[in-house]
N, CA, C and O atoms as a printed pandas DataFrame, in Angstrom:
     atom_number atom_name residue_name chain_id  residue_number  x_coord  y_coord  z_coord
0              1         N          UNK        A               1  -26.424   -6.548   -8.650
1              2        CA          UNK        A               1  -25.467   -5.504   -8.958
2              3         C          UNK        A               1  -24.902   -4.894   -7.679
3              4         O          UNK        A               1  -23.708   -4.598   -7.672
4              5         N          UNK        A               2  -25.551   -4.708   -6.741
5              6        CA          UNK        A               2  -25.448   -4.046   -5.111
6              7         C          UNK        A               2  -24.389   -4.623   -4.913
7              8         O          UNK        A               2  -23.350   -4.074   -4.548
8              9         N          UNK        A               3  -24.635   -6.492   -5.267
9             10        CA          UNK        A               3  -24.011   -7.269   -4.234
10            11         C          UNK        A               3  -22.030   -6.990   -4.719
11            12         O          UNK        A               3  -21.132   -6.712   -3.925
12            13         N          UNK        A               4  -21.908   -7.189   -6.190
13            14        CA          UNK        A               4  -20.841   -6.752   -6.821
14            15         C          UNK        A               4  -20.054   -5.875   -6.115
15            16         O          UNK        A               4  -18.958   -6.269   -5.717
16            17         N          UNK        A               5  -20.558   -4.338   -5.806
17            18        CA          UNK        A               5  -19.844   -3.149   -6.228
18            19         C          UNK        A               5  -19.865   -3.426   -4.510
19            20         O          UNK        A               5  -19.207   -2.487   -4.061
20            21         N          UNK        A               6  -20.316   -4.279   -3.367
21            22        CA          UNK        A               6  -20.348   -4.152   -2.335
22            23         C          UNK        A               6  -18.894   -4.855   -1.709
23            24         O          UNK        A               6  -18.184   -4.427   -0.800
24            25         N          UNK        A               7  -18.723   -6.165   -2.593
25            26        CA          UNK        A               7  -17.723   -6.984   -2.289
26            27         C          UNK        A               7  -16.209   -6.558   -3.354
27            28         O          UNK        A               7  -15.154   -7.191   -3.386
28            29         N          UNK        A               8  -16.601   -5.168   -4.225
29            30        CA          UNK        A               8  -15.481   -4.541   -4.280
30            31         C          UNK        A               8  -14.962   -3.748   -3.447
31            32         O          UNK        A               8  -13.742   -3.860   -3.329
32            33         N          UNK        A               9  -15.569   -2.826   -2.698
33            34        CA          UNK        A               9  -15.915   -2.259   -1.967
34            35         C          UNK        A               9  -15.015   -2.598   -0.569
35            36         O          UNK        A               9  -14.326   -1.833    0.107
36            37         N          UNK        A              10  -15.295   -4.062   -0.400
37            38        CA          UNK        A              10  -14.916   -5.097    0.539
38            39         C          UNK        A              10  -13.228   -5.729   -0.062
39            40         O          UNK        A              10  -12.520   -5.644    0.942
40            41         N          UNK        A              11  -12.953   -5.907   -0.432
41            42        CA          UNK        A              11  -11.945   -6.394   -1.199
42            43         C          UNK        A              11  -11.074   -5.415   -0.882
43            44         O          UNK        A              11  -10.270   -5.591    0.034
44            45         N          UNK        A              12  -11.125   -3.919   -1.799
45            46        CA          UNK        A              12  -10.471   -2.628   -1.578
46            47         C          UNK        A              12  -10.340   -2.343    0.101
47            48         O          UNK        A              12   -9.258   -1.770    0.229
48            49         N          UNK        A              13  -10.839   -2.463    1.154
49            50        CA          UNK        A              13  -10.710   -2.575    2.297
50            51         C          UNK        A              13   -9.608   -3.404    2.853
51            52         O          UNK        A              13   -8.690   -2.745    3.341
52            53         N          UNK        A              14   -9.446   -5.119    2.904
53            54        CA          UNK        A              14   -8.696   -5.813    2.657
54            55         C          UNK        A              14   -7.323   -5.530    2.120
55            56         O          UNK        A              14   -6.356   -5.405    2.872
56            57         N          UNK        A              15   -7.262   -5.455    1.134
57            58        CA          UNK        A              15   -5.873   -5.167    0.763
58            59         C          UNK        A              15   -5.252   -3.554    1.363
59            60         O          UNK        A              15   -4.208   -3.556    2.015
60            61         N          UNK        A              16   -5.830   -2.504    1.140
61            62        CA          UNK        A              16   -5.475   -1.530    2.324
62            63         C          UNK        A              16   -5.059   -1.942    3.303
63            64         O          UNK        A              16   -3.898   -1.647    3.586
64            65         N          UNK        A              17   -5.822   -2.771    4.196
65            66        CA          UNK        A              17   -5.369   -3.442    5.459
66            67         C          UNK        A              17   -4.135   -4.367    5.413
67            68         O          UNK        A              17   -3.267   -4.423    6.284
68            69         N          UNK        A              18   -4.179   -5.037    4.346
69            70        CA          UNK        A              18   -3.197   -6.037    4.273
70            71         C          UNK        A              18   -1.773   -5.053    3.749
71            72         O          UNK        A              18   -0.620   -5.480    3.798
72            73         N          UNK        A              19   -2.044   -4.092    3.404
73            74        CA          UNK        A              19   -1.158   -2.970    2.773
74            75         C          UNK        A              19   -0.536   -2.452    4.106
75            76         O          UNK        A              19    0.624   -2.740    4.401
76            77         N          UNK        A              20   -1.386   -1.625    4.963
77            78        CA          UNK        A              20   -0.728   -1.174    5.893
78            79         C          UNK        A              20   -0.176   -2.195    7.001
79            80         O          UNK        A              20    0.892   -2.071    7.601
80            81         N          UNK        A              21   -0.845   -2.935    7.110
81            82        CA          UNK        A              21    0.063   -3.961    8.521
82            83         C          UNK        A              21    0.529   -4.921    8.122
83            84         O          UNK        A              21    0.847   -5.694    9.026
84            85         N          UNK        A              22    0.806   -5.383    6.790
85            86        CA          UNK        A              22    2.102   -5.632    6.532
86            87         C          UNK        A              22    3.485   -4.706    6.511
87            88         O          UNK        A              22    4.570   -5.153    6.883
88            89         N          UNK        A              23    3.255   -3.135    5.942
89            90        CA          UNK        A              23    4.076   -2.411    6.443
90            91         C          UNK        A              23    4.797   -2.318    7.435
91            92         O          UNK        A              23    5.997   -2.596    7.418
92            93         N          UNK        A              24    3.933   -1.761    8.810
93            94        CA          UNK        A              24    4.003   -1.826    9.949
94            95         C          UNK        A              24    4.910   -2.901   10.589
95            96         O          UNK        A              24    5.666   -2.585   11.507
96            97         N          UNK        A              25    4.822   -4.681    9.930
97            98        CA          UNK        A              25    5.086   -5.409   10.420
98            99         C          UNK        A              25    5.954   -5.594    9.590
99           100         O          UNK        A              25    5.836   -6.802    9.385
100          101         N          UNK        A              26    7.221   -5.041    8.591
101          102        CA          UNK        A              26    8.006   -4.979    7.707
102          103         C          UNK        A              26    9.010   -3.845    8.726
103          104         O          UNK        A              26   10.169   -4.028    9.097
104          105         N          UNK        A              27    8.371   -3.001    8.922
105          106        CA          UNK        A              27    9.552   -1.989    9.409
106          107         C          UNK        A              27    9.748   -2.714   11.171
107          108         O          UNK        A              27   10.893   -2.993   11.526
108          109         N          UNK        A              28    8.759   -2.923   11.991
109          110        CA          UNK        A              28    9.070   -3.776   13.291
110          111         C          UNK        A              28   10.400   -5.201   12.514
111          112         O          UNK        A              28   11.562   -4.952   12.835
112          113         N          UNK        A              29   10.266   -6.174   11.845
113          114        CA          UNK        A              29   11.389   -6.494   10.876
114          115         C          UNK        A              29   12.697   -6.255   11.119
115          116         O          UNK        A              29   13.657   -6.793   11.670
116          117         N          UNK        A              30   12.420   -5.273   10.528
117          118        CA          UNK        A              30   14.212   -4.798   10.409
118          119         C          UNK        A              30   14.811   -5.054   11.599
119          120         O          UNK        A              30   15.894   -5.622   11.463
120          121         N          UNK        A              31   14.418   -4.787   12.955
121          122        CA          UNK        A              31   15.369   -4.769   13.922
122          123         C          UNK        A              31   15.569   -6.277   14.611
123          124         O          UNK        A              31   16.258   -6.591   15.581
124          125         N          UNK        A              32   14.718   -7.091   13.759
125          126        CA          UNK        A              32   14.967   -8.849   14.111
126          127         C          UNK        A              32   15.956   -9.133   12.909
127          128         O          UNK        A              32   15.662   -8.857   11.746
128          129         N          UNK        A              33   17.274   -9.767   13.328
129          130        CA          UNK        A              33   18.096  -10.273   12.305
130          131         C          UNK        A              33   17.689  -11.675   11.317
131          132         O          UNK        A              33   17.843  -11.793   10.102
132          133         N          UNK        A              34   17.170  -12.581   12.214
133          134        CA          UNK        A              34   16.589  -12.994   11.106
134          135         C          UNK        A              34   15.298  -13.066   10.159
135          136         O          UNK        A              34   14.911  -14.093    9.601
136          137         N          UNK        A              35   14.841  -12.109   10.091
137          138        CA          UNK        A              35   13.814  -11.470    9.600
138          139         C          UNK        A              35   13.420  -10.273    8.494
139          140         O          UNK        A              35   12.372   -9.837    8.018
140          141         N          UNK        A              36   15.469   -9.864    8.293
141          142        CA          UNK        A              36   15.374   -8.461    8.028
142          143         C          UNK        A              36   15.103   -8.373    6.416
143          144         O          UNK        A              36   15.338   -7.419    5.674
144          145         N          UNK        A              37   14.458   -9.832    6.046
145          146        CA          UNK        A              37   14.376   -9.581    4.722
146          147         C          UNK        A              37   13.001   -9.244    4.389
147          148         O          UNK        A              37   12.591   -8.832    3.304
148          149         N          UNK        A              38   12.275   -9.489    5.551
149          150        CA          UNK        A              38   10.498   -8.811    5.329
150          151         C          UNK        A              38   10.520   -7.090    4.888
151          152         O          UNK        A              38    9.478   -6.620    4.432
152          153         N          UNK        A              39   11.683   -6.239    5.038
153          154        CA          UNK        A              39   11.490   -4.979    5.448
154          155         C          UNK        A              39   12.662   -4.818    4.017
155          156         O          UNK        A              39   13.453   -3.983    4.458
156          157         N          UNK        A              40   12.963   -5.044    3.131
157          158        CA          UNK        A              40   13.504   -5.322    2.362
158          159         C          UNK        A              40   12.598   -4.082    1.446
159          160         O          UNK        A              40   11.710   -4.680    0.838
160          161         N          UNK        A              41   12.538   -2.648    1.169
161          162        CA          UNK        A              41   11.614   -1.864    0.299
162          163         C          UNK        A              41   11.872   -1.512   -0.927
163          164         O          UNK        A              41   13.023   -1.893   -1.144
164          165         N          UNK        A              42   11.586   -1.162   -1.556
165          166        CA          UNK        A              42   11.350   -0.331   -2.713
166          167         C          UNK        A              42   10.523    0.796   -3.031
167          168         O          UNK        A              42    9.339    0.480   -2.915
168          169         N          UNK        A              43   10.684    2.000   -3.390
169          170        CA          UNK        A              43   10.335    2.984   -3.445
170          171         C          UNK        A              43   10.144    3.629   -4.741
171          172         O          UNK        A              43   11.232    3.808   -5.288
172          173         N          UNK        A              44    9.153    4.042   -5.425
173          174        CA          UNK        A              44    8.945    4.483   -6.873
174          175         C          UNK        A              44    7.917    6.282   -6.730
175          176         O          UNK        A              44    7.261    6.781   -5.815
176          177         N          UNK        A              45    8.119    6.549   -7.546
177          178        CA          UNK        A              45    7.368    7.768   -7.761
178          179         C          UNK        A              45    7.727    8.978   -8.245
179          180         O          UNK        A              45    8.854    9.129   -8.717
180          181         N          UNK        A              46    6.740   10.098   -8.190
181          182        CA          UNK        A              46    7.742   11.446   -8.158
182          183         C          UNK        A              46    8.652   11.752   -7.390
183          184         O          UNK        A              46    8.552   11.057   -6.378
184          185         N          UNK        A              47    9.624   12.537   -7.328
185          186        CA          UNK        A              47   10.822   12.618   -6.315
186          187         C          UNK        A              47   10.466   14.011   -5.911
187          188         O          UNK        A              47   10.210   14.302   -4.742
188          189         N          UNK        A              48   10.452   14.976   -7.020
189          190        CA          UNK        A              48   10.040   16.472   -7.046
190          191         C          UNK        A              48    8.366   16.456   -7.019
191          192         O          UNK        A              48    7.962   15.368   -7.429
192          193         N          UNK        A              49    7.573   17.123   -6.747
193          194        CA          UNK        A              49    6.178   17.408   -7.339
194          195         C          UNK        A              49    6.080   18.092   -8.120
195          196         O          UNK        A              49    6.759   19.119   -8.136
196          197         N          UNK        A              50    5.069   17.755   -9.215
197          198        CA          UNK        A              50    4.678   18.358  -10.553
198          199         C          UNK        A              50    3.872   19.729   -9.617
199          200         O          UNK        A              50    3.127   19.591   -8.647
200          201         N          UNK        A              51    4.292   20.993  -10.253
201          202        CA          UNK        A              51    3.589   22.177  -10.088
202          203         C          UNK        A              51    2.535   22.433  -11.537
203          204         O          UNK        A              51    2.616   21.763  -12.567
204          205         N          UNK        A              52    1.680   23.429  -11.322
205          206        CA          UNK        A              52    1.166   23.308  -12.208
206          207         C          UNK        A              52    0.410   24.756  -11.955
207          208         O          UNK        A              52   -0.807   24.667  -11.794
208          209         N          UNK        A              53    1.004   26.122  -11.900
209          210        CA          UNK        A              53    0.854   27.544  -11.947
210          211         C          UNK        A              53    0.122   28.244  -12.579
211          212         O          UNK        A              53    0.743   28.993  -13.332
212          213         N          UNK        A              54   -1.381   28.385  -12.630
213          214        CA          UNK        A              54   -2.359   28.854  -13.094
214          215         C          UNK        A              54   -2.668   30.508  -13.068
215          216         O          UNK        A              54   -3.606   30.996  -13.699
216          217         N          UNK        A              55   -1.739   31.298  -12.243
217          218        CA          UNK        A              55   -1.579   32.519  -11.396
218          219         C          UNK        A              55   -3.218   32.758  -10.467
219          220         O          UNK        A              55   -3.099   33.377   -9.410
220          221         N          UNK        A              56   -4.063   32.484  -10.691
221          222        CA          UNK        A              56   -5.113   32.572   -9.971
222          223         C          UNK        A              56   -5.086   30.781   -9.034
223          224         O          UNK        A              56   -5.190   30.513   -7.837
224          225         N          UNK        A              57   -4.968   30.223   -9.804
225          226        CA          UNK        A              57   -4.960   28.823   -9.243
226          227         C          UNK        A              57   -3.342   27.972   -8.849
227          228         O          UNK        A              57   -2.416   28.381   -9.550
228          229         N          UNK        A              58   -3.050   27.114   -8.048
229          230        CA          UNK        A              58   -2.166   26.914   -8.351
230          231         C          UNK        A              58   -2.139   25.614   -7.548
231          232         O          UNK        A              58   -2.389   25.539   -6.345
232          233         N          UNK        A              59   -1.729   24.355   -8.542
233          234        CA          UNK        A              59   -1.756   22.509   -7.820
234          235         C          UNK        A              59   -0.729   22.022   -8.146
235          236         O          UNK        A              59   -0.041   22.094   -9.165
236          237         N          UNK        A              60   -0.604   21.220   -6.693
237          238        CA          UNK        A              60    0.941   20.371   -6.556
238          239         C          UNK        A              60    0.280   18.886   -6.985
239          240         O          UNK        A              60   -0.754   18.482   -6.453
240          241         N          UNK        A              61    0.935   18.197   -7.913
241          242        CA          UNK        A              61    0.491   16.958   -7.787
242          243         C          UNK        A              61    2.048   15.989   -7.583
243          244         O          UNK        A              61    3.179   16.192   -8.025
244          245         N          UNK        A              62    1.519   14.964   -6.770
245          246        CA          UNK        A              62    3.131   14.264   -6.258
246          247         C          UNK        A              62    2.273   13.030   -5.493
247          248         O          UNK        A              62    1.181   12.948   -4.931
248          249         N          UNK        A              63    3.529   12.007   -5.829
249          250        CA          UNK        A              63    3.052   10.677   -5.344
250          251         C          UNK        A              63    4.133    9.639   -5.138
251          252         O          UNK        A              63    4.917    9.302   -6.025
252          253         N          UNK        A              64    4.121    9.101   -3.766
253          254        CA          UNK        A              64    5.012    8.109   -3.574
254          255         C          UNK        A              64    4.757    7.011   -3.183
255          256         O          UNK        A              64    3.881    6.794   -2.345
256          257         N          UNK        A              65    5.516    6.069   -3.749
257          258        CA          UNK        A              65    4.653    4.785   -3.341
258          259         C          UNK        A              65    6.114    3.896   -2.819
259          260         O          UNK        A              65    7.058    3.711   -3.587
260          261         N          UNK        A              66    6.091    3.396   -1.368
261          262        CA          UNK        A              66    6.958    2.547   -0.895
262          263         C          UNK        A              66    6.223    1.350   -0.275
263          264         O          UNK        A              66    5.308    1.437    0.544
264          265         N          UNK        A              67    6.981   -0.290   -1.004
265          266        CA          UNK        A              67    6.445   -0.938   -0.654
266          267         C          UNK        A              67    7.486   -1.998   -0.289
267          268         O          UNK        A              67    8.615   -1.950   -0.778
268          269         N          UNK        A              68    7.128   -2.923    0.537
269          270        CA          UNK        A              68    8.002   -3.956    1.609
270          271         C          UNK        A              68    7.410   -5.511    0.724
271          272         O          UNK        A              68    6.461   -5.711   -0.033
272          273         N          UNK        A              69    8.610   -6.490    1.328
273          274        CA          UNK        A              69    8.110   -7.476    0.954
274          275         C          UNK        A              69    7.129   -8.175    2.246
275          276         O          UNK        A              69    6.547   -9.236    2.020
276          277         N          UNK        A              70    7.021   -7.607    3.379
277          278        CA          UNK        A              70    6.187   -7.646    4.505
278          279         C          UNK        A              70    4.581   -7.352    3.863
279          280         O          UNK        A              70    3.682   -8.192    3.903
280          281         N          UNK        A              71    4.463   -6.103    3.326
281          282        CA          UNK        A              71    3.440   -5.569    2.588
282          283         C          UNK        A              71    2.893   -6.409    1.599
283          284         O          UNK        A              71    1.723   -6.708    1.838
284          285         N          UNK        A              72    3.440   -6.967    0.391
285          286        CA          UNK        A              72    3.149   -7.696   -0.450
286          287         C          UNK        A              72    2.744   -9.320    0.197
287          288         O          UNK        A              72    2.114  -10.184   -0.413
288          289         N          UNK        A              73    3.099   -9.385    1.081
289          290        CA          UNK        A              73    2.630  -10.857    1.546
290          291         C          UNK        A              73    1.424  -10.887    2.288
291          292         O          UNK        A              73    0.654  -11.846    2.242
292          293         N          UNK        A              74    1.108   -9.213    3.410
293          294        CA          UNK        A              74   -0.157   -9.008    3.762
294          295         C          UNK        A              74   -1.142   -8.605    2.755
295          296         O          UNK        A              74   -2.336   -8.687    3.043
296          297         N          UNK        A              75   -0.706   -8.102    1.397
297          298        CA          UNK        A              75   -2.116   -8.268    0.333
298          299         C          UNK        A              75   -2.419   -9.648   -0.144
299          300         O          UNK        A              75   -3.501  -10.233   -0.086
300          301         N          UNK        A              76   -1.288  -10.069   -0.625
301          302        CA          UNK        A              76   -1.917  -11.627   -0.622
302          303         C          UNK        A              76   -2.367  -12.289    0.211
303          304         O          UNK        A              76   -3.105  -13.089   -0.364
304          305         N          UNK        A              77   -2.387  -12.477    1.337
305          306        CA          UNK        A              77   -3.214  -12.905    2.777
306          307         C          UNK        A              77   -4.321  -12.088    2.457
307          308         O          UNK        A              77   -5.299  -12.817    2.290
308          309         N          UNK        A              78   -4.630  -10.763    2.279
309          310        CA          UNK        A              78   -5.595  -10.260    2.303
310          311         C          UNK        A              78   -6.508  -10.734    1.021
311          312         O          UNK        A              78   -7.717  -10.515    0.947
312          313         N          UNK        A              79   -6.014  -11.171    0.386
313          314        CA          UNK        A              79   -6.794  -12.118   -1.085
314          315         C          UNK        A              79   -7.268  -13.380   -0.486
315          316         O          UNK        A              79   -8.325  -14.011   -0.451
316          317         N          UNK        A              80   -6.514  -13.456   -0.199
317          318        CA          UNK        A              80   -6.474  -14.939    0.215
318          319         C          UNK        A              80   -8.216  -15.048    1.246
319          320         O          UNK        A              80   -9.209  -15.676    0.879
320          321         N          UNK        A              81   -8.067  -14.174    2.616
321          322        CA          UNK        A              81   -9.178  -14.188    2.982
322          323         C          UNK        A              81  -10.452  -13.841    2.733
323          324         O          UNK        A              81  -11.477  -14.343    3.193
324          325         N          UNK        A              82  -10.284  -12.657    1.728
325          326        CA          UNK        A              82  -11.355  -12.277    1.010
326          327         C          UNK        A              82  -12.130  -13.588    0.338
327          328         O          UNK        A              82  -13.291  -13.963    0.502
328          329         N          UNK        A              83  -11.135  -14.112   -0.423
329          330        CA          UNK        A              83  -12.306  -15.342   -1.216
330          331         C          UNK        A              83  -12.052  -16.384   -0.342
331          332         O          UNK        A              83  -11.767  -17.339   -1.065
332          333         N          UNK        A              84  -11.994  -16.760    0.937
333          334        CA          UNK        A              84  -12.657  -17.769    1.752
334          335         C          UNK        A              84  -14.019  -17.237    2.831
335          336         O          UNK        A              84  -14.805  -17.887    3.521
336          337         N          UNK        A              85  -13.836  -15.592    2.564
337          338        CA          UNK        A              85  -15.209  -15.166    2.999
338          339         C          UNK        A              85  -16.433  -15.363    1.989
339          340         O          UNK        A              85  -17.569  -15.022    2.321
């Protein structure tokens, strides 16, 4: 059971990684012409944040999610190495 929740654990690491430096290497992209289709994004989420005014309490909830086709190719690499580890 250890071993499971360890190599999720591991996995979720991976794709983070493969998440952010594919980013990274999506926006460097753009300024190579032939390349500029790695940096190619899309952007989804709240635009405004949800308030939520309790008068004693009071929480912003808000979330954006922008993603590259640079990004999506470093999670799949990041799959990819996971199950040859």
């Amino acid at each position: 059971m250890a071993t499971r929740e360890k190599n999720i654990w591991i996995l979720l690491v991976f794709l983070l990684a493969g998440l952010v430096i594919g980013g990274l290497l999506g926006k460097l992209a753009a300024s190579v012409p032939w390349l500029w289709w790695l940096s190619y994004e899309q952007q989804f989420g709240l635009e405004t944040p949800l308030v939520l005014d309790l008068s004693v309490l009071k929480i912003t909830f808000g979330l954006m999610v922008k993603i590259n086709i640079a990004s999506i190719i470093g999670m799949v690499l990041a799959i990819f190495i996971y199950k040859k580890i």
